[in-house]
C-alpha positions as CSV (number, residue, x, y, z in Angstrom):
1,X,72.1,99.1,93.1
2,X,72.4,95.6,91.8
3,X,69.6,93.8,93.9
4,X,71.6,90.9,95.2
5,X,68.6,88.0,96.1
6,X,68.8,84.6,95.0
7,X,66.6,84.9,92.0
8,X,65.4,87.0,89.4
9,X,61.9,88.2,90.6
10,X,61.3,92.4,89.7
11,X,60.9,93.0,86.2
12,X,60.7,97.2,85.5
13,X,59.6,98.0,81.9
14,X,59.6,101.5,80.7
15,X,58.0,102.5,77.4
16,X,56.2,105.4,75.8
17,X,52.8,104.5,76.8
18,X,51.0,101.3,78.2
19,X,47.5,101.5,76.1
20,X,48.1,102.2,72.1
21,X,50.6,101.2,69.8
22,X,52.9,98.2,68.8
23,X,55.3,98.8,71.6
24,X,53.1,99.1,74.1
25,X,51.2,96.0,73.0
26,X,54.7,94.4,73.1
27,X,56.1,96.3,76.7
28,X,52.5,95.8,78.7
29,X,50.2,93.2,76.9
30,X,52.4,90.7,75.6
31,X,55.2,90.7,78.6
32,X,54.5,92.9,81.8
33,X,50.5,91.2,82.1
34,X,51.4,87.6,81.5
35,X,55.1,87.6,82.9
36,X,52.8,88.2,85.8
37,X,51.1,85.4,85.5
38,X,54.3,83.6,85.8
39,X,55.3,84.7,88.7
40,X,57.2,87.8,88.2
41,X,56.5,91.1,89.8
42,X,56.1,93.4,87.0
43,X,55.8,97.1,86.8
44,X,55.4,99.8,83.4
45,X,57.2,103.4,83.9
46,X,55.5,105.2,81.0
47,X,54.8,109.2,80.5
48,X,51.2,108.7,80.4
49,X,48.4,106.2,80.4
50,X,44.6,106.1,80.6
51,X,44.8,103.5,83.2
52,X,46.7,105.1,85.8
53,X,44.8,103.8,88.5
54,X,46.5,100.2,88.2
55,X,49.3,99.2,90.6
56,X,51.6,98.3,88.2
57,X,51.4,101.2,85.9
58,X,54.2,104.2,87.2
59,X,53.7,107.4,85.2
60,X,56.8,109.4,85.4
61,X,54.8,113.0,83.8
62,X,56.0,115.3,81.7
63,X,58.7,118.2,81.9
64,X,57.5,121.6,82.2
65,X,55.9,123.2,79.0
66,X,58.1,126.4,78.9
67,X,61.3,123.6,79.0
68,X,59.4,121.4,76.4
69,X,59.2,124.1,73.6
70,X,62.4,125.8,74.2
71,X,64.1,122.7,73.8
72,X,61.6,121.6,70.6
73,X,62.4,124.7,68.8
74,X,66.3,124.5,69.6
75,X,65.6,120.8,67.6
76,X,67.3,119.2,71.0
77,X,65.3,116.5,70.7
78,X,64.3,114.6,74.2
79,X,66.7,116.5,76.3
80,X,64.3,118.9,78.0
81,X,62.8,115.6,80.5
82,X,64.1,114.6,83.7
83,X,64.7,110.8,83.7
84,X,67.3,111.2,86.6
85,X,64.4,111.4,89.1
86,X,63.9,107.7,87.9
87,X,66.4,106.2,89.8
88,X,64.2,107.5,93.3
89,X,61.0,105.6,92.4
90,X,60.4,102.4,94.3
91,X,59.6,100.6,91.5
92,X,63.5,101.4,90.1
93,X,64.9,100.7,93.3
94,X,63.3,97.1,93.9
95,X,64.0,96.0,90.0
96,X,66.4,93.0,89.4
97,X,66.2,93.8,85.6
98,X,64.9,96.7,83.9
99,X,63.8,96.2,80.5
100,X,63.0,99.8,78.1
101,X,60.9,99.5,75.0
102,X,60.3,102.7,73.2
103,X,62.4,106.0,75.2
104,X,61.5,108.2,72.6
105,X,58.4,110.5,72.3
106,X,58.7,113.4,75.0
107,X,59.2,111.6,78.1
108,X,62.7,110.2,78.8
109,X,66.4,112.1,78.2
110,X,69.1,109.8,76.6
111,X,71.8,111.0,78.9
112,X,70.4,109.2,81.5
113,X,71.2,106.0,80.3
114,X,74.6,105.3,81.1
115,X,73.5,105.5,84.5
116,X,70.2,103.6,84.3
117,X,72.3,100.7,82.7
118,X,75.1,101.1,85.4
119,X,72.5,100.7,88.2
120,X,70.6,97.6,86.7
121,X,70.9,95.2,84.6
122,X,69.1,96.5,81.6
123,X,67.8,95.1,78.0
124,X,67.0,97.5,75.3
125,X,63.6,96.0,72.6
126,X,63.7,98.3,69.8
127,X,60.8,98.4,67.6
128,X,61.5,100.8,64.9
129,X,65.0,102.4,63.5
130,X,64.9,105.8,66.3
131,X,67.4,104.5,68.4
132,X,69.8,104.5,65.5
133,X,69.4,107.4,63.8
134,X,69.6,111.2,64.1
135,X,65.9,111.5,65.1
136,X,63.5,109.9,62.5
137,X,61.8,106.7,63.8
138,X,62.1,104.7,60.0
139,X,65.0,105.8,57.8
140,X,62.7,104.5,54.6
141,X,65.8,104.6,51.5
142,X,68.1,107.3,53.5
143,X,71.1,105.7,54.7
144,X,72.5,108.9,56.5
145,X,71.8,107.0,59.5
146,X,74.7,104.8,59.0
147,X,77.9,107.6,58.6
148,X,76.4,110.3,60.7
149,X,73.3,111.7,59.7
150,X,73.0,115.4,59.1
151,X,71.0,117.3,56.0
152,X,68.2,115.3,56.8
153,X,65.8,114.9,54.1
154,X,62.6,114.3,56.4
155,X,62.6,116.7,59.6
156,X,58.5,116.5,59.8
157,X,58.5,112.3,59.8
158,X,58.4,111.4,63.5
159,X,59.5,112.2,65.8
160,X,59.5,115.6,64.1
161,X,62.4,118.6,64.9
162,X,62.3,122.2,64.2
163,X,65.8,122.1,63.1
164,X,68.2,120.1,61.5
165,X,70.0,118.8,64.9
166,X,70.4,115.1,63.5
167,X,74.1,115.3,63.1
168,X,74.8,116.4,66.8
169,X,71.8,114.2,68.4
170,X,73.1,111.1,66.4
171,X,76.8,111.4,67.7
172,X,75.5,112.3,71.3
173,X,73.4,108.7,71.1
174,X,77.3,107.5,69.8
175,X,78.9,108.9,73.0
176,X,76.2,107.8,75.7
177,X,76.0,104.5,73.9
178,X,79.4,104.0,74.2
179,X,79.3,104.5,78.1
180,X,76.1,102.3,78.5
181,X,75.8,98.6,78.9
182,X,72.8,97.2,78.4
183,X,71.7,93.8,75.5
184,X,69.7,94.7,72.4
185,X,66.0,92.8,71.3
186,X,64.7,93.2,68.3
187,X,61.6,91.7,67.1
188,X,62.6,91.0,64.0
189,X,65.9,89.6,61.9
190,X,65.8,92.8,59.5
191,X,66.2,95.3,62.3
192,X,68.8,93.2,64.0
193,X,71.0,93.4,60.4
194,X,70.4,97.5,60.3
195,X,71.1,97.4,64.2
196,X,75.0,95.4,63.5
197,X,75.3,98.0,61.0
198,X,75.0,101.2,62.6
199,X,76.6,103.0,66.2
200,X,75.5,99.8,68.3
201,X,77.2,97.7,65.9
202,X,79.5,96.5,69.2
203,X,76.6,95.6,71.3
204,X,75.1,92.4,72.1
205,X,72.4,92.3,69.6
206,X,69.4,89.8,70.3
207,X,66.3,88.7,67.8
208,X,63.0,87.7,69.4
209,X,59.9,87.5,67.8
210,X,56.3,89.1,69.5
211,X,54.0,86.4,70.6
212,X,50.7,86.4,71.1
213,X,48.2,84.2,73.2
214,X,47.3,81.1,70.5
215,X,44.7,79.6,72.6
216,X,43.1,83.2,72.4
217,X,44.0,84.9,68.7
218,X,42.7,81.5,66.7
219,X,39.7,81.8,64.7
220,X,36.6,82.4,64.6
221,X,33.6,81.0,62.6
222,X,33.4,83.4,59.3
223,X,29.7,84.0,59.1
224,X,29.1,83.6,62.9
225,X,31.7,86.6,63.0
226,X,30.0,88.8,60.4
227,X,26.4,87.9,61.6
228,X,27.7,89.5,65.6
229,X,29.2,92.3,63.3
230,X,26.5,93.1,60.8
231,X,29.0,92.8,58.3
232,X,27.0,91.5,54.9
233,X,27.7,87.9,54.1
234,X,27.4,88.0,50.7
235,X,31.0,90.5,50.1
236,X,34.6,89.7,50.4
237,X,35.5,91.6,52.6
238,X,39.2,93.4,52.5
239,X,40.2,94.5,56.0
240,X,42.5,97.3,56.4
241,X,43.9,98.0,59.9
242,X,46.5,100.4,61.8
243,X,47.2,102.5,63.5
244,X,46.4,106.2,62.2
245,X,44.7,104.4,60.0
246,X,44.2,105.7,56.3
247,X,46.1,109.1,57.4
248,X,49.0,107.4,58.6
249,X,51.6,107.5,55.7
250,X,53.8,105.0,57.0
251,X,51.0,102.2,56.8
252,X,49.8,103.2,52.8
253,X,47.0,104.6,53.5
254,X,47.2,105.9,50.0
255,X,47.7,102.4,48.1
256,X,44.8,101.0,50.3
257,X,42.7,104.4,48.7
258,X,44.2,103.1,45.2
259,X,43.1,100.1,45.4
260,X,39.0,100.8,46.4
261,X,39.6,102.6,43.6
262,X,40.4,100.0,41.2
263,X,37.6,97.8,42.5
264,X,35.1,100.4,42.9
265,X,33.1,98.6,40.1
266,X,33.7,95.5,41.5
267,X,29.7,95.1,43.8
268,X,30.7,91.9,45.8
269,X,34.1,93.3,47.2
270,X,33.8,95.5,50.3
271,X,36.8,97.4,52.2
272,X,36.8,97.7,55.5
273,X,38.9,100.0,57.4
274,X,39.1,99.5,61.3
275,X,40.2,102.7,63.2
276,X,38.8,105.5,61.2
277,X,36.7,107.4,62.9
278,X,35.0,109.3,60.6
279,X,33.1,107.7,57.2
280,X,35.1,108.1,54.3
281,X,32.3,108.2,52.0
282,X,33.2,105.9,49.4
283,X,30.4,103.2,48.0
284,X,32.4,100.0,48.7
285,X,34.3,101.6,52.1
286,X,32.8,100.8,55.4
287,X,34.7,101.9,58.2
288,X,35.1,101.4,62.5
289,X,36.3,103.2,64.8
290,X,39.5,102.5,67.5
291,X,38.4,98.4,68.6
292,X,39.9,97.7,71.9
293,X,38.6,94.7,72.9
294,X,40.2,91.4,71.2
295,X,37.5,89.4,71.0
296,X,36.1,91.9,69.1
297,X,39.0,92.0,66.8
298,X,39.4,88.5,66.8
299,X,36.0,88.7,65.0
300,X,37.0,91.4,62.6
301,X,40.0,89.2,61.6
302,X,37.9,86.2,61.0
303,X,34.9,87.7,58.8
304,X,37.7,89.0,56.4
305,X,38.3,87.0,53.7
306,X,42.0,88.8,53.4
307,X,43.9,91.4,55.1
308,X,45.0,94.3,53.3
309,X,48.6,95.6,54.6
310,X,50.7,98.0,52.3
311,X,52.8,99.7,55.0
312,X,55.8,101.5,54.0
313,X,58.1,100.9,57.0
314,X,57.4,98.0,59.9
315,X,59.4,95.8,62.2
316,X,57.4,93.1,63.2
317,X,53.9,94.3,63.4
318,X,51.4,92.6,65.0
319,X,48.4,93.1,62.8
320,X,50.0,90.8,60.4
321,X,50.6,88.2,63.2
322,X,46.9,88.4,64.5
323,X,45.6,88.1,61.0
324,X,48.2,84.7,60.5
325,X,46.4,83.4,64.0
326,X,43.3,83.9,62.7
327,X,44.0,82.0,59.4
328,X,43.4,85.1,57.4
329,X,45.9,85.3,54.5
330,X,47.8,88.8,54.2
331,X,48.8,90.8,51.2
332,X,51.3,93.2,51.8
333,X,54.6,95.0,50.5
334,X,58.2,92.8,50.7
335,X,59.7,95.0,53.3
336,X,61.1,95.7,56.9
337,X,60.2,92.8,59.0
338,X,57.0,91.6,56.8
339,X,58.9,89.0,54.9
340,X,59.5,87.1,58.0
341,X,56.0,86.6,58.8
342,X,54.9,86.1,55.5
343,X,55.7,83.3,53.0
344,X,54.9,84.7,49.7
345,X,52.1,82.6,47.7
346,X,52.0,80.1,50.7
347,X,50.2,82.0,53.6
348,X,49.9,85.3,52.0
349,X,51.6,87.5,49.1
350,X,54.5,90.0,49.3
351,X,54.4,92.7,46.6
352,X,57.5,94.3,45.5
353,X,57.8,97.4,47.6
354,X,55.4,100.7,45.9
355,X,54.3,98.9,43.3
356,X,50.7,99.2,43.2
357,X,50.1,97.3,40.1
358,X,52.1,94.3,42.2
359,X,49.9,94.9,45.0
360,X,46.6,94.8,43.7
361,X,47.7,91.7,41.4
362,X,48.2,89.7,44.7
363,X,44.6,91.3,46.0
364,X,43.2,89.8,42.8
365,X,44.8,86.5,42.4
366,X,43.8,85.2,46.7
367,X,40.2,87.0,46.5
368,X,39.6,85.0,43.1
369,X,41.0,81.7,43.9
370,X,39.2,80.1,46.7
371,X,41.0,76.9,46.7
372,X,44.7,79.2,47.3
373,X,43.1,81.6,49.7
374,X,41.7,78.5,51.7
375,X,45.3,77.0,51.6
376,X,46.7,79.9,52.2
377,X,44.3,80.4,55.4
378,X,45.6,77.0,56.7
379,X,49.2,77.5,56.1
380,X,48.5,81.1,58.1
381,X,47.7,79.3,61.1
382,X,50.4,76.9,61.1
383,X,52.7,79.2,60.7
384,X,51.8,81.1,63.5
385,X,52.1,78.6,65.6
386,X,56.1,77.4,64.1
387,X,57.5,81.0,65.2
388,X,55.0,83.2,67.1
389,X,53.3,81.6,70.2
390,X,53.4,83.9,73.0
391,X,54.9,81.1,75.3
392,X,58.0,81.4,73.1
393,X,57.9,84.9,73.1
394,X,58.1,84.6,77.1
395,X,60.2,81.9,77.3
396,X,63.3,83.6,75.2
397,X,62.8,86.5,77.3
398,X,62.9,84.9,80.6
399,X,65.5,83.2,79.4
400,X,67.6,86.4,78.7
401,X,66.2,87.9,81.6
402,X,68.5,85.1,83.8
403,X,71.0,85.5,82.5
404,X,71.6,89.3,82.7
405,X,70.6,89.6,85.8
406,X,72.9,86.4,86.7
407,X,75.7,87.9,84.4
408,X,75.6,91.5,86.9
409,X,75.2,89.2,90.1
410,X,78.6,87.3,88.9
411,X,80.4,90.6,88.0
412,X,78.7,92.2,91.1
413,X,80.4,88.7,93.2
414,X,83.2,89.3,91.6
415,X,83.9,92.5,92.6
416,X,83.5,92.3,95.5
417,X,85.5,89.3,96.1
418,X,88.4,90.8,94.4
419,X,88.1,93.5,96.5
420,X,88.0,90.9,99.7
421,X,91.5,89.5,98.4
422,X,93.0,92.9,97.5
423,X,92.3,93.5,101.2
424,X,93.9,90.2,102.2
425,X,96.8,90.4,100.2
426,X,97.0,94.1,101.7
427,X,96.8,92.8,105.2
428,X,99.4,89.7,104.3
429,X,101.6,92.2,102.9
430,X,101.7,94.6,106.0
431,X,101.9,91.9,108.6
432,X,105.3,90.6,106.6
433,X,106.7,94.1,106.8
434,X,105.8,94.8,109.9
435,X,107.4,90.9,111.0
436,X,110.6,92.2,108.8
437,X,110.6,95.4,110.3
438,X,110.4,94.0,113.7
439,X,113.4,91.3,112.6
440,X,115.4,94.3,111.4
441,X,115.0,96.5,114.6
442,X,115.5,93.3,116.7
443,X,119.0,93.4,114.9
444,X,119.9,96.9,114.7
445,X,118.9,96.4,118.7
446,X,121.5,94.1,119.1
447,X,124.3,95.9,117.5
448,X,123.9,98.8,119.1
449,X,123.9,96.6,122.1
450,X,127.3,95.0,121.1
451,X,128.6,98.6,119.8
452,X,127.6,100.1,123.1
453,X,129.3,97.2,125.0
454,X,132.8,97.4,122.6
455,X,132.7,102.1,122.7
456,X,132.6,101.5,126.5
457,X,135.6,98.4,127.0
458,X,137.5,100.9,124.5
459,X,137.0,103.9,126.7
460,X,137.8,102.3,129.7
461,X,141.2,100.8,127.9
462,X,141.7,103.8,126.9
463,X,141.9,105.8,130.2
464,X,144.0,102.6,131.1
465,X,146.2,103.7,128.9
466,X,146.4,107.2,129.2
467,X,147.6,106.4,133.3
468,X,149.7,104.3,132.3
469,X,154.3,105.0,132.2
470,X,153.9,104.0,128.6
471,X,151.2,106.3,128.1
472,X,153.6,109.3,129.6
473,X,156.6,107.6,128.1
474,X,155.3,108.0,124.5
475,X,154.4,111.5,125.2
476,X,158.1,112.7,126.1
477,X,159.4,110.9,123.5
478,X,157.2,112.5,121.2
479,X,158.5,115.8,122.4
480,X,162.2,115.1,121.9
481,X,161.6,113.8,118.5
482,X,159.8,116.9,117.6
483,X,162.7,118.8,118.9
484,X,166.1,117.3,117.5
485,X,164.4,115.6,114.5
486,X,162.9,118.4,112.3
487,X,162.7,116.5,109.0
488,X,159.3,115.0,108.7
489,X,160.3,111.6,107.2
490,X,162.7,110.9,109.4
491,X,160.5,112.1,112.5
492,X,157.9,109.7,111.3
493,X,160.7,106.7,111.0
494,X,161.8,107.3,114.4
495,X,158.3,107.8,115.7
496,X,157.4,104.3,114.3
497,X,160.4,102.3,115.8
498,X,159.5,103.8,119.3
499,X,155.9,103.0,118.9
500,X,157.1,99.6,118.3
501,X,159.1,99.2,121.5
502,X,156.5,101.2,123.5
503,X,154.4,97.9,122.8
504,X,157.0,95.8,123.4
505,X,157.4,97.1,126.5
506,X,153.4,97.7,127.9
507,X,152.7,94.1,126.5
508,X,155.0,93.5,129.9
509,X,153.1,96.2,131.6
510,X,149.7,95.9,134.0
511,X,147.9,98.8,132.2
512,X,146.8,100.5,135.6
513,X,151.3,100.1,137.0
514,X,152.3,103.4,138.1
């Protein structure tokens, strides 16, 4: 189903969702909405989205329920969907290159990528650790993932099982790995290193960093940005973002708690948390709900004075990055991906991972020093602009894109022309047996001609000879022999010196004299 047109133009990308999260930020903001822009037809096959009205959004739907939970409580995890009906879609069939971003969370079944991958030509972004262990989406300190998984620790961290399946769903991803071809992406280098050391370890593994938009995410005038928010001018403000927010374990929504608590005596510092909801009714804790719009965020970033990130467990996550565009220094934990956004005491500070104590130092030593925070807001945005521009974002991708879809095209060519010169050296070969065949009957022909030609000249001499006086001669003698010669070697001695004057006497003989 290889689409065989001169160029690469069809771009299919299938993800989780197209509105909320890090990998749909990366699958439909960041590459299907501006590789659009560059000329590409782009479409998003996702399970659900609250745009579904747009043209280039697909939503595939969801299994039936009864399938869903018989399969959830079984802990089979992903194998009640069916992704098979994908290959039907138009937007599957008209793809040069399908690119998938997130395939787990209840909408597509693994055993239907071998085939995906055999029908396109496919490339596989990974933004967390899922697709390489037995079901949990970040591994944290368990290393299970890397011999087989089984007695997992964590069967509630998502995506969550009933039942303690992750030995049997890791070696099935093994097995239809194994039988799939498709290039790896990831964001980041520390996923690519965990990636080389688990099942994929034989694939083609990729890194390329998530852009964003620098002529958009740059920043924005500090008190013109809290003035348009009614954010006070007189705090330093500590912004605190993600998603899930404070309840979402994986971003520290317990060390960000920790903290208000250690500078709850401390009037002129505020925290803000963007994406709570509800208030969380703390005197130096003002909080925002979900923000959509970036320009909006943009402003949030830039009325911070530093941005407050002690996740647990990240890839490459874009908060950090839109913070860096912004120029607004980061303080976060050493870990996952962070490390390669972040230069420590240069553009923000990397605490040594769950140390609190380590954490809050780094809080207190940028919100105290204006002269390092200001530097460090500086060296934010310049290094931003070194590694993550969204036009090299695009342009690595495109890039790999190519040559994919030129890589299947050349296989695709080449398949077919070794089929052409099987079938060539097939017909050669027939037309030189059937040449030697009709060589070898020409000859047999002619012998049977010449055998025909001496079994009649030897019949007719024969009835010659059997008219012939000699012919009746020999016989008489024959008889006499018989009769006064009984003993068999003499009979034959006597027999052979007659024979020999019979001939001397026909040689003298016309063969037809009576």
């Amino acid at each position: 189903m290889v689409n065989k047109a001169s160029e690469l133009r069809t771009i299919l990308t299938i993800n989780t969702v197209s509105d909320r999260g890090g990998a749909a930020r990366a699958s439909y903001d960041m590459l299907c909405l501006n590789l659009k822009k560059r000329g590409f037809d782009t479409y998003i096959l996702c399970s659900q989205s609250e745009d579904a009205n747009n043209s280039s959004i697909k939503v595939l739907g969801d299994a039936d329920k009864n399938i869903i939970e018989a399969f959830n409580e079984a802990g089979y995890l992903d194998l009640n969907h069916n992704s098979y009906k994908i290959k039907d879609l138009d937007c599957f069939k008209k793809a040069d290159v399908v690119h998938v971003h997130n395939l787990h969370g209840g909408y597509f079944n693994p055993t239907f990528l071998p085939e995906l991958t055999a029908l396109k030509p496919t490339i596989w972004t990974l933004h967390d650790e899922q697709a390489i262990t037995g079901h949990c989406a970040y591994s944290f300190s368990c290393e299970r993932w890397k011999t087989g998984c089984g007695n997992c620790p964590d069967l509630n961290y998502y995506p969550s099982i009933s039942k303690d399946t992750t030995k049997y769903l890791w070696e099935l991803k093994k097995k239809l790995y194994e039988k799939s071809d498709f290039v790896i992406v990831t964001p980041s280098n520390w996923l690519k290193e965990r990636v080389e050391a688990s099942m994929l370890k034989g694939k083609d593994v990729r890194c390329i960093h998530n852009g964003i938009d620098e002529n958009i995410w740059k920043p924005y005038p500090k008190e013109q940005a809290r003035r348009e928010l009614n954010l006070p001018q007189d705090k330093k403000i500590l912004l605190f973002m993600a998603q899930g927010s404070i309840h979402n374990p994986q971003k520290g929504g317990q060390y960000v708690l920790d903290a208000v608590e250690y500078f709850k005596n401390r009037q002129e510092v505020l925290f803000l948390v963007v994406g709570h909801e509800e208030s969380l009714d703390l005197p130096n804790v003002s909080t925002k709900g979900y923000v959509r719009d970036t320009a909006e965020l943009i402003k949030y970033y830039s009325g911070a004075d530093l941005f407050i990130f002690p996740t647990m467990a990240d890839n490459l996550p874009f908060v950090v990055m839109e913070s860096m565009a912004c120029g607004t220094p980061v303080i976060s934990f050493n870990i996952g991906g962070v490390p390669e956004e972040i230069q420590h005491m240069e553009s923000g500070y990397l605490a040594r991972y769950k140390d609190l104590e380590d954490f809050i130092r780094g809080i207190e030593l940028f919100l105290d020093d204006d002269a390092l925070r200001n530097k460090a807001s500086k060296a934010a945005r310049k290094q931003f602009l070194e590694k993550f521009t969204l036009d090299k974002c695009l342009d690595n991708y495109v890039s790999l894109y190519k040559q994919v879809y030129e890589n299947r095209l050349k296989h695709s060519h080449a398949e077919s022309a070794t089929c052409e010169e099987d079938l060539k050296r097939s017909v050669e070969s027939l037309e030189l047996n059937l040449r030697h065949s009709q060589e070898v009957l020409s000859e047999t022909q002619a012998k049977v001609a010449i055998t025909s030609n001496a079994l009649r000249s030897a019949t007719d001499e024969l009835n010659n000879i059997k008219h012939s006086r000699s012919w009746k001669m020999v016989l008489a003698l024959r008889k006499l022999v018989n009769m006064f010669f009984p003993d068999g070697s003499m009979r034959r001695k006597i027999a052979e010196a007659l024979c020999n004057s019979i001939k001397m006497i026909t040689s003298a003989v016309r063969p037809h004299d009576s």
